[in-house]
C-alpha positions in Angstrom: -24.1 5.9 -1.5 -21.2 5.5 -3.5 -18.6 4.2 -0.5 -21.4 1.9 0.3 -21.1 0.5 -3.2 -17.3 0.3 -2.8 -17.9 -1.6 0.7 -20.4 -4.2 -0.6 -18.1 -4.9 -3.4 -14.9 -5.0 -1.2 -16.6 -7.4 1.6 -18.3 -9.7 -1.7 -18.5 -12.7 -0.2 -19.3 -15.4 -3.6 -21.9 -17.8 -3.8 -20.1 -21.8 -3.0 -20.4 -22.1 -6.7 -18.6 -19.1 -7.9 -14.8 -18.1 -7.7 -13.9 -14.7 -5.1 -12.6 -11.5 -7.4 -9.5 -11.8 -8.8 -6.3 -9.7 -8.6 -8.1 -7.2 -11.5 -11.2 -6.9 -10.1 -9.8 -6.6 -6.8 -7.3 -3.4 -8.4 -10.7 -1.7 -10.0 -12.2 -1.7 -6.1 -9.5 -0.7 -4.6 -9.4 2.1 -6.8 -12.6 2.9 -6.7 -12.5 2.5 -2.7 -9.3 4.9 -2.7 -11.6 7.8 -3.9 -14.5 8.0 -1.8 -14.6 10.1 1.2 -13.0 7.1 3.6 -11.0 6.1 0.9 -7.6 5.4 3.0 -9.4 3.4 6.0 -11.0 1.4 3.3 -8.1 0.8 1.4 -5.9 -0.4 4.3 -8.9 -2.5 6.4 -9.4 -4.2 2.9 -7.6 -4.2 0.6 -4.0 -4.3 1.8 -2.2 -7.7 3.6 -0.7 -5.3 7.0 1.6 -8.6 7.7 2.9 -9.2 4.8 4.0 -5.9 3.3 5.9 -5.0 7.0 7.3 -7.8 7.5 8.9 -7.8 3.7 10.3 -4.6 4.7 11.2 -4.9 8.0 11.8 -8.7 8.6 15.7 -8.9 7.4 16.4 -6.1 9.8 15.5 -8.2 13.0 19.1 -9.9 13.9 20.5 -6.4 14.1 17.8 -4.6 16.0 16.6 -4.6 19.9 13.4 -6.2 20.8 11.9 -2.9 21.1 13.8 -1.2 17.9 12.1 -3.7 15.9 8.3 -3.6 17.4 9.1 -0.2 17.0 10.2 -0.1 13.5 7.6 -1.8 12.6 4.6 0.0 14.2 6.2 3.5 12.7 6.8 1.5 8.9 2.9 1.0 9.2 2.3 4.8 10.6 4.0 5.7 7.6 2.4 3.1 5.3 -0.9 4.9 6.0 0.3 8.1 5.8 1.7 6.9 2.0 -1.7 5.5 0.9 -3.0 9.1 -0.2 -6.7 9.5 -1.4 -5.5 12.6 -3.7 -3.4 10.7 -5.6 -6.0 9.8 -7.8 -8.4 12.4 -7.5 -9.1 13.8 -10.7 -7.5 11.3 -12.4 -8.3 8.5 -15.4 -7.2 5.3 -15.0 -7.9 2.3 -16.5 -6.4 -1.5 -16.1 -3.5 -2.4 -18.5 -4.1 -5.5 -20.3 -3.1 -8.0 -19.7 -1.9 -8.0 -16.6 1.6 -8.5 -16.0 1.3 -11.9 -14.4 -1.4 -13.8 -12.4 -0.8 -11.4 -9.2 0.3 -8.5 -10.8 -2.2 -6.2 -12.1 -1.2 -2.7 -13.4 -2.7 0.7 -13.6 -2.0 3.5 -16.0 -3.1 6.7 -14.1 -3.0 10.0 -16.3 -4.3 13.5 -14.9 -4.6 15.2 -18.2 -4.4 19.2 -16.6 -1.7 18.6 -14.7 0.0 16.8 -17.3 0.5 13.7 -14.9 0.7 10.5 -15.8 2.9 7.4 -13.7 1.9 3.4 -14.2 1.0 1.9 -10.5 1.2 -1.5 -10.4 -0.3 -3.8 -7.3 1.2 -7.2 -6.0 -1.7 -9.6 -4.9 -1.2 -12.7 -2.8 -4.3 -14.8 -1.8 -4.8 -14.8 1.6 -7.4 -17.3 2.3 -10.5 -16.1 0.4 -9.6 -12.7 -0.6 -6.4 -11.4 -2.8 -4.4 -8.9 -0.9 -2.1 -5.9 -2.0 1.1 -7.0 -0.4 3.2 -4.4 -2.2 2.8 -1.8 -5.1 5.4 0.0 -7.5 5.3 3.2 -9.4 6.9 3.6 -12.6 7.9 0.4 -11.5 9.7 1.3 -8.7 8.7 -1.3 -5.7 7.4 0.7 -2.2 8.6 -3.0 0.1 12.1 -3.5 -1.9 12.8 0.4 -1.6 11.9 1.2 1.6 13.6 -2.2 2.8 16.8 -0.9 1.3 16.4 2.6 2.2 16.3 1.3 5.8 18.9 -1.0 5.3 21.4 1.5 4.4 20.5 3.8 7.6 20.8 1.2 10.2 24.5 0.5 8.2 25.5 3.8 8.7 24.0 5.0 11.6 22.6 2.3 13.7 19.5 1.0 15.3 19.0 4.2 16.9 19.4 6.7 14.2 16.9 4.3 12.4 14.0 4.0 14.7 14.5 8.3 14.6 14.4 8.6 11.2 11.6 6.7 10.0 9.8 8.3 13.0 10.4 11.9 11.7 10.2 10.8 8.3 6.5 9.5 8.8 5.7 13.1 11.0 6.8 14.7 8.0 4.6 12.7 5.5 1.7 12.8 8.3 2.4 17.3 8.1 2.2 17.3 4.8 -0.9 15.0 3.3 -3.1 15.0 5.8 -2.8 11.3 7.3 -3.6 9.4 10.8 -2.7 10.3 14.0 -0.5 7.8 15.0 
């Protein structure tokens, strides 16, 4: 019952008259989304802008990579993406919105799991895409996931090439996939 609270909030479609959610009631959805039992598929079918968020990562690499390396690279950065988007992260957790947010498309979260004594600040990027704001890319502690990973790649295909690359991010997301549960690619 819940998830099909999450849904109908997620899919809103507003009256002519009134304005879509916004970037924070978008972040309280997708949080809320992120917990029930198909939290993940939610999350990613919704909720996050696919395009934008690979193509921030993987987009400078193209001059430097094959056709293929970079289809590739970008269908494992996505694997991976989906792997990274982990229900439990929140599971037993309080959260709440920090006020204000940090800008007009940044919204952040202060998540705290008291018995674990847990607590790190998430905070999603929104773009509008058409109707509906979109998490293009999100930081904790306010470390970026887009301008990490895009470095991170960065330096491997400097020091080890295209190859080396396409191998890395493939084991890395098998590892990640072992370990919490995600998609079969």
């Amino acid at each position: 019952m819940r998830a099909l609270g999450v849904l109908a909030l997620a899919m809103w479609t507003a009256p002519a008259w009134a304005s879509p959610p916004g970037p924070v009631q978008r972040t309280e959805a997708l949080l809320t989304a992120l917990q029930a039992e198909d939290g993940r598929e939610v999350v990613l079918t919704r909720f996050v802008d696919r395009e934008s968020m690979v193509n921030a990562v993987v987009e400078p690499l193209r001059p430097r990579l094959t056709t293929q390396q970079y289809q590739r690279t970008r269908q494992v950065f996505w694997q991976l993406v989906q792997v990274l988007v982990c229900p439990d992260l929140l599971t037993g957790a309080q959260w709440r919105v920090l006020t204000p947010p940090k800008s007009s498309t940044e919204v952040s979260v202060l998540a705290r799991k008291i018995h674990e004594d847990w607590q790190s600040e998430l905070t999603f990027r929104w773009q509008q895409g058409g109707d509906q704001w979109r998490v293009v890319d999100v930081a904790f502690d306010g470390a970026s996931l887009v301008a990490d990973y895009r470095n991170q790649l960065a330096r491997i295909l400097d020091r080890e090439g295209a190859n080396a690359l396409v191998r890395k991010l493939e084991q890395r997301a098998t590892e990640e996939r072992r370990k919490r549960g995600g998609p079969a690619p």
